[in-house]
Every structure is written in structure tokens, then in C-alpha cells.
MARKEVO-303670 format. One line per field, with one value per residue (C-alpha): residue number from 1; residue in one letter; x negated, y, z negated. Coordinates in nm, 3 decimals. Layout:
% MARKEVO-303670
num	NUM  ...
residu	A  ...
xx	X  ...
yy	Y  ...
zz	Z  ...
END
This chain:
% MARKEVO-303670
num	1  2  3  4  5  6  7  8  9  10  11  12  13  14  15  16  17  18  19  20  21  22  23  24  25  26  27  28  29  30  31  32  33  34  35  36  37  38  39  40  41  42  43  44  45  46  47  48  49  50  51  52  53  54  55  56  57  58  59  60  61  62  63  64  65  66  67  68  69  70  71  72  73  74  75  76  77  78  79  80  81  82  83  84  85  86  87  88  89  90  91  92  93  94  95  96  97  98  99  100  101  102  103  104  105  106  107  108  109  110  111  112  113  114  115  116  117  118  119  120  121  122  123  124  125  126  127  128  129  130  131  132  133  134  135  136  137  138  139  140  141  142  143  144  145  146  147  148  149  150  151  152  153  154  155  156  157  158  159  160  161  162  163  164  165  166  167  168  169  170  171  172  173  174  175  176  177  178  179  180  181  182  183  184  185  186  187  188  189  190  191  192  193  194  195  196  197  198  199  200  201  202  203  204  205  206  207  208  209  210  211  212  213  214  215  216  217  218  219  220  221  222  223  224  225  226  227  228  229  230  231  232  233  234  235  236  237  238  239  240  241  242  243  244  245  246  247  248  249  250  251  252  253  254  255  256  257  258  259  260  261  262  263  264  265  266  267  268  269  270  271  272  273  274  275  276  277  278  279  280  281  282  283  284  285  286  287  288  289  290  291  292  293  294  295  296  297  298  299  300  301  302  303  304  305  306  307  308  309  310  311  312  313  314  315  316  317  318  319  320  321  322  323  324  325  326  327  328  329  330  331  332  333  334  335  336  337  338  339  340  341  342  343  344  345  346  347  348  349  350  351  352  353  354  355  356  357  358  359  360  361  362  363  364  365  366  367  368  369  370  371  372  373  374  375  376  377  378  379  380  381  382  383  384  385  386  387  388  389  390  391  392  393  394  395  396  397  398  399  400  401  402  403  404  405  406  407  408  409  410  411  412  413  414  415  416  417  418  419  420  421  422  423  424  425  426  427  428  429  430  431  432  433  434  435  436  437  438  439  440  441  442  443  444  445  446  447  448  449  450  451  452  453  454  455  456  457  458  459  460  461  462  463  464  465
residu	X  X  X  X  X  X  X  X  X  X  X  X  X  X  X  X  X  X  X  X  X  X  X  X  X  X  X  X  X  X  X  X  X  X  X  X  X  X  X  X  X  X  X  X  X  X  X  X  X  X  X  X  X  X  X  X  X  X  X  X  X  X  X  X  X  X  X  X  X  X  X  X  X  X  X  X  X  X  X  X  X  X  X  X  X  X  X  X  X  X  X  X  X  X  X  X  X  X  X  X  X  X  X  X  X  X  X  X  X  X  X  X  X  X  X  X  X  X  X  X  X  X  X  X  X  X  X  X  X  X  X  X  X  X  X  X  X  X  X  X  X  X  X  X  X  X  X  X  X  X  X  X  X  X  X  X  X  X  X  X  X  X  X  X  X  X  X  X  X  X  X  X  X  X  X  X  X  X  X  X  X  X  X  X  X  X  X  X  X  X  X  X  X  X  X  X  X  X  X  X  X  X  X  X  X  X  X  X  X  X  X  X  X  X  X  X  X  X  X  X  X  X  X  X  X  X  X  X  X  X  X  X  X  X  X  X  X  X  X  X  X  X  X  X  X  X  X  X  X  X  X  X  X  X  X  X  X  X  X  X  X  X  X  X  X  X  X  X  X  X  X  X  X  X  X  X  X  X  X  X  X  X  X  X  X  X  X  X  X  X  X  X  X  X  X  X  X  X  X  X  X  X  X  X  X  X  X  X  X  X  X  X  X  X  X  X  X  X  X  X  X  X  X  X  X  X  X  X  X  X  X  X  X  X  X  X  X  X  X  X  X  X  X  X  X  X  X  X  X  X  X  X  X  X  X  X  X  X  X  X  X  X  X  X  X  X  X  X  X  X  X  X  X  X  X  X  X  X  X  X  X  X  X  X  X  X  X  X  X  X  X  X  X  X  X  X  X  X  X  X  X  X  X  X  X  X  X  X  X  X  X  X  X  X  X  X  X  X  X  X  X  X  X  X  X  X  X  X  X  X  X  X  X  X  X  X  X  X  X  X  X  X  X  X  X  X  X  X  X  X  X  X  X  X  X  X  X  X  X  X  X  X  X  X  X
xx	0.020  0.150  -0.114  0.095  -0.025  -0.391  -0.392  -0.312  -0.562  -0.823  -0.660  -0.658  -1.039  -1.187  -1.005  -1.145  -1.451  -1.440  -1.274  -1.563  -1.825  -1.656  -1.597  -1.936  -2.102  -1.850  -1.928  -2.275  -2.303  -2.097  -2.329  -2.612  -2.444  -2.359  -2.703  -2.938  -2.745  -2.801  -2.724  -3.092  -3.210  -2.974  -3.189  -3.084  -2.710  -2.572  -2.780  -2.623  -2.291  -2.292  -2.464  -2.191  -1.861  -2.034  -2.070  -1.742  -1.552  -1.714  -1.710  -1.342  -1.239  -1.394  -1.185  -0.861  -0.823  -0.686  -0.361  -0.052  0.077  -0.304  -0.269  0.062  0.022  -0.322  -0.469  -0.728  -0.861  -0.957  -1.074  -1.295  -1.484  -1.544  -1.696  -1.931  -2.002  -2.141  -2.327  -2.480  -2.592  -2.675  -2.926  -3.074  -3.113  -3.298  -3.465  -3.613  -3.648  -3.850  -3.640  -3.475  -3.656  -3.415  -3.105  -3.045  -2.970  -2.744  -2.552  -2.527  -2.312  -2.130  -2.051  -1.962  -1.731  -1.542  -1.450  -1.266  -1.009  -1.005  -0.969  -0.685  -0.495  -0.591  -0.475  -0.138  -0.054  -0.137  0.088  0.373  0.370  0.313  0.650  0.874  0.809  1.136  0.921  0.628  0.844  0.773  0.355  0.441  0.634  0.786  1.089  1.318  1.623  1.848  2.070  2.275  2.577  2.765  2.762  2.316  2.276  2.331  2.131  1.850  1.880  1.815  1.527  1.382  1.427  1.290  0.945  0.753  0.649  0.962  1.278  1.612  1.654  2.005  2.171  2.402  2.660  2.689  3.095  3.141  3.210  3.518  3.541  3.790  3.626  3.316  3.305  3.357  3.015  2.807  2.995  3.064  2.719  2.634  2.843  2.729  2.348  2.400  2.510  2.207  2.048  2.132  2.077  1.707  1.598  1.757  1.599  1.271  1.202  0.910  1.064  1.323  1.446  1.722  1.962  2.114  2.122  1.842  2.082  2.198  1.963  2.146  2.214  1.853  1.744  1.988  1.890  1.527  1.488  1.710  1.573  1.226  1.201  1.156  0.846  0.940  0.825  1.083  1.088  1.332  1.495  1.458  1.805  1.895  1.588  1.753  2.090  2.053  2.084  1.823  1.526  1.637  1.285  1.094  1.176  1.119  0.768  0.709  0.970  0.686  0.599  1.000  0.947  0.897  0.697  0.917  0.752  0.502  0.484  0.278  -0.047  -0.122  -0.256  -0.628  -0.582  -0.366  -0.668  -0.908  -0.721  -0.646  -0.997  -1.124  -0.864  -0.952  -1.357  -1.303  -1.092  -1.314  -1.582  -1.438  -1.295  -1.644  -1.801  -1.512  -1.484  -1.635  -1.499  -1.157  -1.214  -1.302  -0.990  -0.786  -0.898  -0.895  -0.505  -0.482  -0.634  -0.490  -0.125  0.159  0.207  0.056  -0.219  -0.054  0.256  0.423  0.691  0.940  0.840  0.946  0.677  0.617  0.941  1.135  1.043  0.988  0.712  0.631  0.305  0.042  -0.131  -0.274  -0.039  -0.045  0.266  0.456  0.786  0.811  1.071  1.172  1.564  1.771  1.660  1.273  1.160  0.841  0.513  0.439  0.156  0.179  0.417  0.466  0.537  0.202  -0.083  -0.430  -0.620  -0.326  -0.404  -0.764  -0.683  -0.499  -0.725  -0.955  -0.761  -0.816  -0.520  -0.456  -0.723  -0.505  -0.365  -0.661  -0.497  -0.163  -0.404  -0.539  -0.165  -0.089  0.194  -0.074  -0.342  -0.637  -0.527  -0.142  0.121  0.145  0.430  0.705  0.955  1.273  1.501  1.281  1.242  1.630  1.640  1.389  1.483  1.822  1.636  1.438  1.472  1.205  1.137  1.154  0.892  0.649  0.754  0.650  0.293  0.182  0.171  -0.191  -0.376  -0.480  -0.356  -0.418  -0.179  -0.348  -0.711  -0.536  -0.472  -0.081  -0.070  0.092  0.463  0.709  0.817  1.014  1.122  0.802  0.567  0.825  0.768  0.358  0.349  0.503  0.357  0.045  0.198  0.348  0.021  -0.123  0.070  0.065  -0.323  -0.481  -0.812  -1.037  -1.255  -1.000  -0.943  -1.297  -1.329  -1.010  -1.159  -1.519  -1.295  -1.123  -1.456  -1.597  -1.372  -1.279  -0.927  -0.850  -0.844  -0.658  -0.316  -0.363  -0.093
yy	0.159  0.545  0.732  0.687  0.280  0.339  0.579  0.352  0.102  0.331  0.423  0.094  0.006  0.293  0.284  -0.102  0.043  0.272  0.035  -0.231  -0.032  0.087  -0.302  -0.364  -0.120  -0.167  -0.573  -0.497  -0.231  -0.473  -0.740  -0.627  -0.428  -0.846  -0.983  -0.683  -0.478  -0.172  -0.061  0.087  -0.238  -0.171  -0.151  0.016  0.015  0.171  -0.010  -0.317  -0.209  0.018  -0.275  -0.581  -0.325  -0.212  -0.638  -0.688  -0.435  -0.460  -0.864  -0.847  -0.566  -0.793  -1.086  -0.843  -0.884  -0.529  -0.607  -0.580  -0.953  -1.034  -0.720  -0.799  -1.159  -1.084  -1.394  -1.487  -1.721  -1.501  -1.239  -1.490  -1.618  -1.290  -1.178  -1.480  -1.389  -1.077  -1.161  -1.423  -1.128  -0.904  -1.155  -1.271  -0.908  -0.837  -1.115  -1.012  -0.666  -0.776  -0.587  -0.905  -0.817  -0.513  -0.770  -0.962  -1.319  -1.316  -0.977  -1.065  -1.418  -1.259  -0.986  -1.245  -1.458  -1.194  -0.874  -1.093  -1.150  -0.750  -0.686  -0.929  -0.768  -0.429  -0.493  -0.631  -0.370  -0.113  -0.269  -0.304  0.079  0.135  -0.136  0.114  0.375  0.297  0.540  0.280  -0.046  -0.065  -0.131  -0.336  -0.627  -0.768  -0.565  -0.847  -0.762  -1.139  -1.157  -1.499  -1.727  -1.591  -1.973  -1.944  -1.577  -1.602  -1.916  -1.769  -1.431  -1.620  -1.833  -1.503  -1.313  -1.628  -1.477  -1.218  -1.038  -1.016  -0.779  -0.803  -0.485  -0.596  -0.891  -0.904  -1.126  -1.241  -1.304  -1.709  -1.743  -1.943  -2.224  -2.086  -1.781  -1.882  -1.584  -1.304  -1.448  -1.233  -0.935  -1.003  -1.031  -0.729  -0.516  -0.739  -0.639  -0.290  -0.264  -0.446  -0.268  0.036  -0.103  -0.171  0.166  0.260  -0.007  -0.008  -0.374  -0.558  -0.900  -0.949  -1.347  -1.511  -1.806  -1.963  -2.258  -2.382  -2.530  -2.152  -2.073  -1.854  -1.621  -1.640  -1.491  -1.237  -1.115  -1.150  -1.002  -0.670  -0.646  -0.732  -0.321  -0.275  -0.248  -0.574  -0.921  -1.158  -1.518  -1.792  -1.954  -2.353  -2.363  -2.789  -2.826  -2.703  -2.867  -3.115  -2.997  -3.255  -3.053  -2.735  -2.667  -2.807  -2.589  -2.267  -2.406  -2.402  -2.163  -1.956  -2.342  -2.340  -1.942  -1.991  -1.663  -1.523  -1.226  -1.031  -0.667  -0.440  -0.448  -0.626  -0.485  -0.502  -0.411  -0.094  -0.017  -0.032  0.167  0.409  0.428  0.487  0.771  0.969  0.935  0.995  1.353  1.452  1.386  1.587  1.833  1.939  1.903  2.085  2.344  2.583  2.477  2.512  2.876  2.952  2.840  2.969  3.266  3.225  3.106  3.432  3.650  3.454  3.518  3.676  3.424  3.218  2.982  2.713  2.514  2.306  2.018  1.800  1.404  1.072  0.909  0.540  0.382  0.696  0.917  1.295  1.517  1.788  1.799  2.029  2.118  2.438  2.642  2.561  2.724  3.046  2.856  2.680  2.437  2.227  2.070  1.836  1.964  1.987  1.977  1.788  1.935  1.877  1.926  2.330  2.425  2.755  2.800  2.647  2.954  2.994  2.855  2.592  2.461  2.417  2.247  2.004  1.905  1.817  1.706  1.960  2.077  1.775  1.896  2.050  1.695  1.607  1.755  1.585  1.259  1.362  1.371  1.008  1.144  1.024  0.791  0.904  0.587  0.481  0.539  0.879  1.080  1.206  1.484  1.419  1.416  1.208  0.957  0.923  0.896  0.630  0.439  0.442  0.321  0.051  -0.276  -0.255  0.041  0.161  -0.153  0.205  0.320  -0.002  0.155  0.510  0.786  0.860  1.119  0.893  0.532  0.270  0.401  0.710  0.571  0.377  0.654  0.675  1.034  1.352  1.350  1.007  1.070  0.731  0.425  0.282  0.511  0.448  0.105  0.083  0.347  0.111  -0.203  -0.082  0.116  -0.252  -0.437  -0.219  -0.283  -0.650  -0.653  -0.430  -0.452  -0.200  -0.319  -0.201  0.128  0.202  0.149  0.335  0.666  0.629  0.584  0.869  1.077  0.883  0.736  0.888  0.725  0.935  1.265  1.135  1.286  1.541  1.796
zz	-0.170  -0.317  -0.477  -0.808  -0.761  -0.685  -1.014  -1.252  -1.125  -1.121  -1.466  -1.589  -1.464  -1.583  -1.942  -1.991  -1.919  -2.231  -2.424  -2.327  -2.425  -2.765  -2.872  -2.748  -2.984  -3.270  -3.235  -3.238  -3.520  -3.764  -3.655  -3.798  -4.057  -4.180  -4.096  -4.195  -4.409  -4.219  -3.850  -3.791  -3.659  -3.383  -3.053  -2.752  -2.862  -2.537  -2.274  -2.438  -2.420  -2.087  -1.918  -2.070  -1.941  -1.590  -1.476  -1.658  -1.484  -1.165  -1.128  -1.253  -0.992  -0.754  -0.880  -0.781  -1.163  -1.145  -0.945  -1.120  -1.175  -1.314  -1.576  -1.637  -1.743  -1.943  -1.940  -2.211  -1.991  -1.670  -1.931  -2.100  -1.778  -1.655  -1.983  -1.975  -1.588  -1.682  -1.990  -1.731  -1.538  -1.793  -1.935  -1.567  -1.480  -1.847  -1.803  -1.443  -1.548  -1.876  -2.096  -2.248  -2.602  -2.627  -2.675  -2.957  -2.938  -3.220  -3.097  -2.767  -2.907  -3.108  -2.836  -2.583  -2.822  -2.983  -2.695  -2.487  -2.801  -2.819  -2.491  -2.396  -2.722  -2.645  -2.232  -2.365  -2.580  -2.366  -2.074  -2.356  -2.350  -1.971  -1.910  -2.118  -1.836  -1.583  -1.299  -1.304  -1.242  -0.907  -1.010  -1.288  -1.126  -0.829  -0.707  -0.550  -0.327  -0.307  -0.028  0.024  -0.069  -0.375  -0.534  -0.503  -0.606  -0.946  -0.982  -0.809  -1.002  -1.300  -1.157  -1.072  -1.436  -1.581  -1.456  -1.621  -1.306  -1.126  -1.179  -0.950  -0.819  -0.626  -0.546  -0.167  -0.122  0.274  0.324  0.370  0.721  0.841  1.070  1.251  1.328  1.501  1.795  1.506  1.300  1.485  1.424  1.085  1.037  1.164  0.944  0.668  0.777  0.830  0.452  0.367  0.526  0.344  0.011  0.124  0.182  -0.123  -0.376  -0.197  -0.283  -0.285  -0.136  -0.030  -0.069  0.178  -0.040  0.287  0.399  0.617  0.849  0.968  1.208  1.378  1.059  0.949  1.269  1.301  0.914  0.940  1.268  1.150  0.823  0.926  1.007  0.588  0.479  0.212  0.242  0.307  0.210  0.252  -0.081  0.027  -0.244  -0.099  -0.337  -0.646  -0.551  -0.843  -1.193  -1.324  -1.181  -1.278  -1.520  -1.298  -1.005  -1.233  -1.270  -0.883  -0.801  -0.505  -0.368  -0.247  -0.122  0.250  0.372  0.699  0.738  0.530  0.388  0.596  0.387  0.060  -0.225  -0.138  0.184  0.031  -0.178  0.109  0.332  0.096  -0.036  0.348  0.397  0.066  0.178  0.515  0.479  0.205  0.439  0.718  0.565  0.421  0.749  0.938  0.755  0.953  1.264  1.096  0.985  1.339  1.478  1.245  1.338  1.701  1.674  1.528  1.738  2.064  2.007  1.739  1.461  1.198  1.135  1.087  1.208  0.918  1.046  0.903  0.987  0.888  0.741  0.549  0.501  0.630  0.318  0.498  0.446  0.586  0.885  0.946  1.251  1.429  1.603  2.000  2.072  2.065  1.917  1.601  1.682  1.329  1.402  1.550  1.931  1.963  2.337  2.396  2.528  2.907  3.183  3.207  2.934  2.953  2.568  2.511  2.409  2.579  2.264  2.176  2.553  2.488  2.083  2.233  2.512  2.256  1.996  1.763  1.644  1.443  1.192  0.901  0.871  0.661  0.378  0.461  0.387  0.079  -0.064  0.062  0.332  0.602  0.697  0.923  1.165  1.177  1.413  1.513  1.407  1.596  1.589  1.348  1.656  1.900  1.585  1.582  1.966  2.006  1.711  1.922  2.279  2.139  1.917  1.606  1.697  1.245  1.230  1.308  0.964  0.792  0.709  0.680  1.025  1.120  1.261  1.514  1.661  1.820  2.127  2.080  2.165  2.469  2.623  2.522  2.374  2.465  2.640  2.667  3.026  3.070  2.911  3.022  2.807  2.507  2.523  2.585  2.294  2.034  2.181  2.065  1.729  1.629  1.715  1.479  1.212  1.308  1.316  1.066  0.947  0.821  1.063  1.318  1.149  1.172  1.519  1.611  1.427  1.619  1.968  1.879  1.842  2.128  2.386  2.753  2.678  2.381  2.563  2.815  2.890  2.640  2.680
END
């Protein structure tokens, strides 16, 4: 998830909050403006309504009522049940806390029948005006990439626009292949892939939805397995199902029950919002408590050798997007280009206080700020050169999969002791083993205890160059 994504659900969260607690006290004050004929019998008014939007916002955060598809579709049902859920709570915890005189009965109805009706209308109107926004698509619905039989595509494309939370990015036709040509499929294929391919990185989808038949094996593999190196879910189109007209409004009814999941995108959106969450507290965090640790090695860099603080890199990072690295200068080059030679055990172009950064991990520091802009992630595969990306993609199979979620400071391979120079195809291959079982496998859980084993573990200093 981009940081563009977790700001508009913060965005969104925090401005039902206000808007909660404004309906709350306008329900409220015309309540008793009705009963009493004057708003001064009005008790507490913002405990009342502070107390109804905190439960309300928190329970329906909780209930990943947030997410996109759920804000899209606005549901006065969902809103509704969560409203009652917190007045639940609002009047148990009153109740426990002996406070329950400061509520009236008759308010706290009227509050709990009527802001749900201005909250749904206020939600949908302000997602009316967020939809008209062409940069904030990719949050608002399901970017879907269709790749498949010319006759299916433009049955599924409309399937898929029937929806209210989906929009066809692209649409790939695979060329029919001929009987008589069964040893060129594979090649065929492959050019067919490769273009693809191409239009994946450049649409960015969400999903990405195979219309072939289910018979074709062979093909499905092939796609899947090259295309599975996009960060995009892909799902199979089960299009025999449809094959009869007569079912046609049923199917568009039940259309995800006849998506078959192949592969799923690297994190979902909870998970996003977790990770993310952990990355923002955790560089804040050490940033404020390395502070003066950084100052004094900024200044011994300095000091040590002719050049600056700093040494700023071009990477690849999520989904190939470059950015630009930061670290503590170790060296007296600053290699940035298609030829950048790798560290090794007694590099000469390595400095006296780069030596003893590395050893201990230290120049990696500056990347804290590189997470508080979303490039990085404090745990993630670790980043390599632009030219030893482009080799290795070249030397192994799914080797891009590394791409499919954001470079950390630290890794999994990293904490295994895999760090420092790739002195064989042997090394190349452990290293993305663990990168890809990562990726595979994440947890918070796991992110957690790859930070403290970073801190704490014999392995992660090992082979530091």
C-alpha cells in the first residue's frame, strides 16, 4: 500500500469522526430544541457526541469498514449495525462508569436512528467527489488487467464493468493457436507473454484475470508462472460456466464464486496497513533515539576521509519504481551506473570508518528516512545495485518476484547470515530463497522478529563486508 492509499484512509476515518460528532450534537440540539423548546437542557453535549463517533469509528475500523470496496459501496446496512454497536457500548460503559444520568433516553434514540441516514448520505457524496479524481482510481476500485480468447474478453469486460468496484484497465488478446502448429505454441506464447508482460508494469493492475480454457494447462502455467513476478493477483475466469446465454444474470450475481485465486498479491490491504503502520513507528522511533549516534558518524565519515556524509543511490524498489537510497559513506568511490563492483573481504576502496559501519551494520541508518517516504520498509528484501538487479534478474527464474513488496533495511536473508558480497551462483540462489520466502510468508509477527534478530543475532553480522 503507497502512502497516497494509507492517506485517504486515515483521511476518510478521521473526517467521519468530525462529521459523527457534528450530527451527533446537531441531532441532539434539535432534539431538545422539539421537546423542551430550548437547547439549555442539553447535558454534557460533547461527551455524548465524542463518546458515540470514538466506538463508531473505532469498532468500524476494526470491521476493515475503511477499505475501499466497503466505502465505495456505502452500505446503510453495515453503517447501521455499527452505529447500534457503539451506542451498545456507550451505554454499558455509562452505565459501569455511573454516568448514565448524563444521557438522555430520548436523545440518545433519536441519535442512534437518525446519524446513520446522515452518514451513509454524507459518505456517498463525498466518494462521488473523490471518484472524479482520475489520480485516485487505483484506491477507489479494482484495477483489472483481462488477458484471454478474443471471443471471452469482451464478455468478461462487461461482466466486470457491470460492478461498481471494478474498472478494466486493459484487455490482451492471446493469438488462437493452430493445430497445425503445435511445436511453435511455446514460442508463440512467449512473445505473446513478454508483451503482457509489458502492459503490466505499465497499468499497474490490481488483478489480473486469465479467460482460457481450463483444458490448457499447459498455457495457464506458462502465463501464471511468468506473470506471477507482478505484484497483481491473478485469478482464473472458469468462462465453460457462462457458456450458456440463459444464465447470463445470474453469473453477474456470483461473478468472484467463478474467480479461481492462482496466486495472490503480495500483501492485502490490512496487512498493507499494518506493515506500513509498523514502519512509520518504528523509524520515528529510531530516528529519535539515533540521533545522536547519527551525528557522530556523520562526523566521523567526515573527518576519516575526503567526501561527503552521505552516499545517495539509484535502486529498484516495489514493483520496479526507482528511488533513490541513502546510506553512510564506506567508500572513497561513489559508483551510481550500469558497472558498480561489489564490496569484498579487504576492499581496498573501502575507508577505515566505512570498514568498521559495515561490520556493524551501521551504515544502513540514513535509510530510516528512505522509510518514512514509503520507498522502503524497515524488513523486505534488501536492495541491490541497478546493474546487479539486471544481472540477476538475468541468472535466475522469479528472481523480479523480490520486487513484489517493498526493499528493506533488513531481511530475512540478511538475519541468515546471507549479506555482504554474491560470490557464486550458490549465494544468488540461498539469497532469494529466503527473499521469496519472505514474501511468501509475511506476518508482522515475522517482521518483528526479523528487526530484534537484526539487533540481536550472531548471524546478522556475519559476512559483513
Amino acid at each position: 500500500m503507497n502512502l497516497l492509499t494509507f492517506s485517504l484512509i486515515c483521511g476518510f476515518a478521521a473526517s467521519e469522526f468530525l462529521l459523527a460528532v457534528g450530527t451527533v450534537l446537531a441531532i441532539e440540539t434539535l432534539y431538545h430544541m422539539i421537546v423542551y423548546g430550548s437547547v439549555t437542557a442539553v447535558t454534557q453535549p460533547w461527551l455524548t457526541s465524542l463518546s458515540f463517533a470514538a466506538a463508531f469509528v473505532a469498532i468500524y475500523a476494526f470491521r476493515f469498514g475503511y477499505a475501499p470496496g466497503e466505502l465505495r459501496q456505502g452500505r446503510f446496512t453495515g453503517v447501521l449495525s455499527t452505529w447500534c454497536l457503539a451506542a451498545v457500548i456507550v451505554v454499558l460503559l455509562a452505565f459501569l462508569g455511573k454516568i448514565s444520568d448524563l444521557y438522555s433516553r430520548g436523545s440518545t434514540l433519536a441519535i442512534i436512528l437518525a446519524a446513520p441516514v446522515f452518514l451513509v448520505m454524507s459518505r456517498r457524496v463525498m466518494f462521488a467527489l473523490l471518484s472524479r479524481a482520475s489520480s485516485l482510481e487505483p484506491y477507489l476500485y479494482r484495477r483489472i488487467l483481462l488477458i484471454g480468447a478474443d471471443s471471452e474478453l469482451e464478455r468478461l469486460g462487461s461482466l466486470m464493468e457491470s460492478r461498481n468496484d471494478c474498472r478494466v484497465v486493459a484487455s490482451f488478446c492471446m493469438r488462437p493457436q493452430e493445430p497445425e502448429a503445435q511445436h511453435g505454441h511455446a514460442a508463440q506464447d512467449e512473445e505473446d507473454i513478454e508483451l503482457a508482460k509489458s502492459l503490466v508494469r505499465l497499468m499497474r493492475p490490481s488483478e489480473i484475470i486469465l479467460a482460457l480454457p481450463l483444458g490448457d494447462t499447459a498455457r495457464i502455467r506458462r502465463i501464471v508462472s511468468r506473470l506471477g513476478e507482478a505484484p497483481s493477483r491473478i485469478s482464473l475466469y472458469l468462462q465453460e460456466v457462462f457458456s450458456d446465454p440463459g444464465i447470463t444474470m445470474a453469473a453477474r450475481e456470483t461473478l468472484e464464486d467463478r474467480l479461481v485465486r492462482v496466486s495472490r498479491e503480495p500483501l492485502t490491504l490490512a496487512e498493507s496497513i499494518a506493515k506500513r503502520l509498523f514502519d512509520m513507528a518504528g523509524a520515528s522511533v529510531g530516528l529519535v533515539l539515533l540521533a545522536p549516534l547519527m551525528l557522530c558518524i556523520a562526523v566521523a565519515v567526515k573527518l576519516d576521509s575526503p567526501g561527503p556524509v552521505f552516499f545517495a543511490q539509484t535502486r529498484y524498489g516495489f514493483n520496479w519504481l526507482r528511488f533513490t537510497i541513502l546510506k553512510f559513506r564506506t567508500m572513497s568511490v561513489q559508483e551510481d551506473g550500469r558497472v558498480v563492483k561489489q564490496a569484498t573481504r579487504n576492499d581496498p576502496r573501502i575507508t577505515r570508518v566505512g570498514a568498521f559501519l559495515r561490520r556493524w551494520n551501521l551504515d544502513e541508518l540514513p535509510q530510516l528516512f528512505n522509510v518514512l517516504l514509503g520507498q522502503m520498509s524497515l524488513v523486505g528484501p534488501r536492495p541491490h545495485a541497478m546493474a546487479h538487479d539486471i544481472a540477476f534478474f538475468e541468472q535466475l527464474a522469479h528472481y523480479a518476484r523480490r520486487h513484489n513488496v517493498k526493499p528493506g533495511i533488513t531481511g530475512w536473508a540478511q538475519v541468515n547470515g546471507y549479506r555482504g558480497e554474491i560470490n557464486g551462483p550458490e549465494a544468488l540462489r540461498q539469497r532469494l530463497m529466503h527473499d521469496l520466502h519472505y514474501v511468501d510468508n509475511w506476518s508482522l509477527w515475522l517482521d518483528v522478529k526479523i528487526v530484534f534478530l537484526t539487533v540481536f543475532s550472531s548471524r546478522a553480522y556475519r559476512n559483513a563486508r
